[in-house]
C-alpha positions in Angstrom: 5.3 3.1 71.0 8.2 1.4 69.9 11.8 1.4 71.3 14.2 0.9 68.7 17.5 2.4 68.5 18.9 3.6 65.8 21.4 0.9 65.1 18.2 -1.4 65.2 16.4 1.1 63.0 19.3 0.7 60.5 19.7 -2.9 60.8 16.0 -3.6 60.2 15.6 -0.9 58.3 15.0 -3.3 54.9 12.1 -4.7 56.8 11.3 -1.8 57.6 10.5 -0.1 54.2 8.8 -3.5 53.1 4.6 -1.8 53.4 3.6 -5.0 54.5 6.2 -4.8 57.3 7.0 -1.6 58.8 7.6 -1.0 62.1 4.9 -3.0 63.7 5.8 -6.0 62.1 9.5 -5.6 62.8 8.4 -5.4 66.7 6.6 -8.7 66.2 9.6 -10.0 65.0 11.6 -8.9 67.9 8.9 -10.4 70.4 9.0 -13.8 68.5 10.5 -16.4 70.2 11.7 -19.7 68.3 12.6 -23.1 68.9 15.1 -24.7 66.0 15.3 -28.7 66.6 18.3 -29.2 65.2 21.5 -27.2 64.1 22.2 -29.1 61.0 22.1 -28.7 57.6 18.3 -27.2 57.6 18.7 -25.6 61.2 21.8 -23.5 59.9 20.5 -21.4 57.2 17.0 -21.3 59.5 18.8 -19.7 62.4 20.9 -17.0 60.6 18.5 -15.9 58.5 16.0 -15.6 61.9 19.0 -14.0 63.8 19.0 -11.5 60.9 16.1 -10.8 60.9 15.8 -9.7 64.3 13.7 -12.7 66.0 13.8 -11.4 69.9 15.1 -14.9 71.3 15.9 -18.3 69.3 16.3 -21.6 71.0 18.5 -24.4 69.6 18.2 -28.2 70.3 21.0 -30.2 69.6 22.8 -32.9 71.5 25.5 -33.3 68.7 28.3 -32.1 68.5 30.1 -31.0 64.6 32.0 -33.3 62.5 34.0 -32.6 59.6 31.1 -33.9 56.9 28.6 -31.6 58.6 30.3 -28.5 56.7 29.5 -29.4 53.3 25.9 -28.2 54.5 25.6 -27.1 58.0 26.9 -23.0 56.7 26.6 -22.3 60.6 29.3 -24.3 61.5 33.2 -23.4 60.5 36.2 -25.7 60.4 37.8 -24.5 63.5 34.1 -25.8 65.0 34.9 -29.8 64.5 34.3 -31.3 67.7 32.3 -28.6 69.4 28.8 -29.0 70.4 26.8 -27.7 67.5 24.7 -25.4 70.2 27.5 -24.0 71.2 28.9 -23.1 67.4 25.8 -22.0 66.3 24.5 -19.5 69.1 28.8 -18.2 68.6 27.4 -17.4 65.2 24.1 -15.8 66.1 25.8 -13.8 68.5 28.4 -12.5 66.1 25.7 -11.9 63.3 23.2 -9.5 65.6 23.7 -9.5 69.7 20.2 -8.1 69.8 19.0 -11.6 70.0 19.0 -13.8 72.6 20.0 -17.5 72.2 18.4 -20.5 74.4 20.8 -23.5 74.0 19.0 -26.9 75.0 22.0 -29.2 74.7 20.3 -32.5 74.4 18.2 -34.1 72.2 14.4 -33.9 71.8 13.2 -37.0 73.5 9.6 -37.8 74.6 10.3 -37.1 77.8 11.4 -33.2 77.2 9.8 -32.4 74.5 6.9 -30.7 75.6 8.7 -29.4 78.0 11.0 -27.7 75.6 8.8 -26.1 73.0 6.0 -24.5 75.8 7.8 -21.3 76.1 8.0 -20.9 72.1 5.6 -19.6 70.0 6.8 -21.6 66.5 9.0 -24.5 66.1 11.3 -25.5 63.2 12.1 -28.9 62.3 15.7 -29.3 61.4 16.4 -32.7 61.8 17.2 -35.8 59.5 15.4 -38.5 60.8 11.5 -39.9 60.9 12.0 -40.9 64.7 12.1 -37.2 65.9 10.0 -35.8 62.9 7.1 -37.5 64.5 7.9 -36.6 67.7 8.2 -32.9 66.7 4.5 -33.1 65.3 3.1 -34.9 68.1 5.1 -32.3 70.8 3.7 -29.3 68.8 0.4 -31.2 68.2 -0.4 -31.6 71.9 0.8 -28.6 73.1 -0.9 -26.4 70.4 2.1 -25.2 68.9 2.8 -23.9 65.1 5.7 -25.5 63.3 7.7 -26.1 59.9 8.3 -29.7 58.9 11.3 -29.6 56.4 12.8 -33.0 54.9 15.6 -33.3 52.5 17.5 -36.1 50.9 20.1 -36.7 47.6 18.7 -33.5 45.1 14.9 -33.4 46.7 13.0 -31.3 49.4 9.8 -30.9 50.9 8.0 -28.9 53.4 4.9 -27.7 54.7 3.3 -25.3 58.0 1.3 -26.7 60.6 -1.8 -24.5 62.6 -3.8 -25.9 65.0 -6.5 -27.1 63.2 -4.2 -28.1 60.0 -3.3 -30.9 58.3 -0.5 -32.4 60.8 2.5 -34.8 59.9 0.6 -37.9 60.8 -2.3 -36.8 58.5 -0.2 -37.2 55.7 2.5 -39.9 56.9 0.4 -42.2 60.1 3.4 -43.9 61.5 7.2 -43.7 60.7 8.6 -45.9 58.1 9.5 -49.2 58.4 13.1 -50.6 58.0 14.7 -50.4 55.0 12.4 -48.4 53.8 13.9 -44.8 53.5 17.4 -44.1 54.0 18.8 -41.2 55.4 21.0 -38.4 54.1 23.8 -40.0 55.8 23.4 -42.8 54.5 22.3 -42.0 50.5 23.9 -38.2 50.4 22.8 -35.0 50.2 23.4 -31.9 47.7 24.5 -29.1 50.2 22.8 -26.8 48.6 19.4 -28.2 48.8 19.7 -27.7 52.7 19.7 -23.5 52.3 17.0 -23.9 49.5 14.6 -25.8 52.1 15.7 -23.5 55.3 15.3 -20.3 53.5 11.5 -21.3 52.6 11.0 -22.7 56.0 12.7 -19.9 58.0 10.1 -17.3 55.8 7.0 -19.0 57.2 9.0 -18.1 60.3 8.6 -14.4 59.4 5.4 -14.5 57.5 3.6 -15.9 60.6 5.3 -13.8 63.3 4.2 -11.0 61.4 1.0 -12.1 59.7 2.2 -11.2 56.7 1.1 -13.8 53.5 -0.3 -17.0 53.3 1.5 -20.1 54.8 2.4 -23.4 53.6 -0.9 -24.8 55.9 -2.9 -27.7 54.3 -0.2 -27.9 51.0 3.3 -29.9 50.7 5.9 -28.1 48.9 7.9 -30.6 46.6 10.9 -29.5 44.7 13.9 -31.4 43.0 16.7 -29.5 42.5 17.8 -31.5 39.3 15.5 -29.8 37.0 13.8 -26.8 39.5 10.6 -28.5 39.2 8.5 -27.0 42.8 5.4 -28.5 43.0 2.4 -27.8 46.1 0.2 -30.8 46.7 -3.2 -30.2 48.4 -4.0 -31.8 51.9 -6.2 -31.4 54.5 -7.0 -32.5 57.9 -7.8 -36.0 58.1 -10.6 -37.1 60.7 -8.9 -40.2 60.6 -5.6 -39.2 61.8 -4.2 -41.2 64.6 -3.2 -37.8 66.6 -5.3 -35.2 65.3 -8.5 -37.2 64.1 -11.5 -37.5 66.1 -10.5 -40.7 67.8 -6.6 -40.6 68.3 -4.9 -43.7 68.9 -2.0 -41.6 69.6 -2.0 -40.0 73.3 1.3 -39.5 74.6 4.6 -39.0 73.2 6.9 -41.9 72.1 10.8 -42.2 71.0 10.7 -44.4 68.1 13.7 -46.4 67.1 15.4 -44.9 64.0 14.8 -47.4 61.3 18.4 -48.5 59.7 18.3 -48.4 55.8 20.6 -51.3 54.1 21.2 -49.5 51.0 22.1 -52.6 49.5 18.6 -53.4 49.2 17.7 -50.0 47.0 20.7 -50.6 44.4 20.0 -51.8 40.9 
């Protein structure tokens, strides 16, 4: 039997008529709890559109706190914000946009000695940050601990993403080790269409939804590609590789590390 009252019943109630849905699949949603890593310009649109959707408890990691280029991207975040921890703005926001949910600040950032600490009491984590060092420490946390998670990566007019199960194609199946300098700059660093950041978290905060309710069939095994210059989406095929130095069937990689964010001279990528 479910409990919801009729403001919830109204709220939902979009989700609700949805056959795929219903009720049942609006109390999995309520019972979901979800780890963000990162309230930026991907973490934003993930968090409001979980939030309205009625996800029973979302946790936030963030150590930042907002600056006054963040809101070009980061919709979470308002002007009066600029210089506030960006927990603290975001689960302000949440709040506002349904109190039904509850919001878990963690106001820090993910290191390799609380990550797995962090994401045990969450059944699905979201990567929202902007840099390789803490990607790979997202999939290696998640990885080890047997947790489900979105990997999302944007930069300039391009985006890509893709949903990890145990037993999935991983981040290090498809990228072994992080880049080295000079390599790949960051969105800081070479710019970012805002936009790009609420295509990529609306895609990633639906295999939010589609897995707490069972509903579809997730990004697992494929890359989503798209550049927003011409619209082109494309899904690559991958698989597990038994070769992988985390997942694989002799790991290399057995504990978690913080890597040293690699500084891009974009000097070196002009013309």
């Amino acid at each position: 039997m479910f409990d919801f009252t009729e403001e919830e019943l109204q709220r939902y109630s979009r989700h609700i008529l949805l056959q795929d849905v219903g009720v049942e699949g609006q109390e999995k949603i309520r019972s979901g709890k979800v780890l963000v890593v990162g309230a930026g310009g991907l973490g934003s649109p993930v968090a409001l559109y979980l939030a309205a959707a009625g996800v029973g408890t979302i946790g936030i990691v963030d150590g930042d706190v907002v600056d006054l280029s963040n809101l070009q991207r980061q919709i979470i975040h308002f002007t009066p914000d600029v210089g506030r921890p960006k927990v603290e703005s975001a689960k302000e926001k949440i709040e506002q946009l349904n109190p039904n949910v509850k919001v878990i600040t963690h106001k820090e950032f993910l290191m390799a000695d609380n990550a797995l600490d962090i994401v045990k009491d969450y059944d699905f984590v979201v990567d929202g940050t902007d840099n390789f060092p803490v990607k790979f420490l997202i999939n290696d946390a998640c990885v080890m601990a047997g947790k489900p998670f979105s990997h999302g990566g944007i930069l300039r007019f391009e985006g890509q993403t893709f949903t990890h199960l145990p037993g999935t194609a991983c981040y290090r199946c498809l990228f072994p080790a992080p880049p080295p300098a000079n390599a790949v700059p960051t969105c800081s660093q070479a710019g970012v269409l805002g936009a790009i950041a609420g295509m990529l978290g609306t895609i990633q905060a639906a295999e939010v939804l589609k897995y707490l309710t069972g509903v579809g069939e997730l990004l697992t095994d494929r890359l989503l590609s798209f550049n927003a210059r011409t619209m082109n989406f494309r899904t690559i095929k991958t698989k597990r590789h038994d070769g992988c130095p985390l997942c694989g069937s002799h790991p290399t990689v057995t504990g978690l590390v913080d890597y040293e964010q690699a500084v891009c001279d974009l000097k070196s990528h002009k013309k």
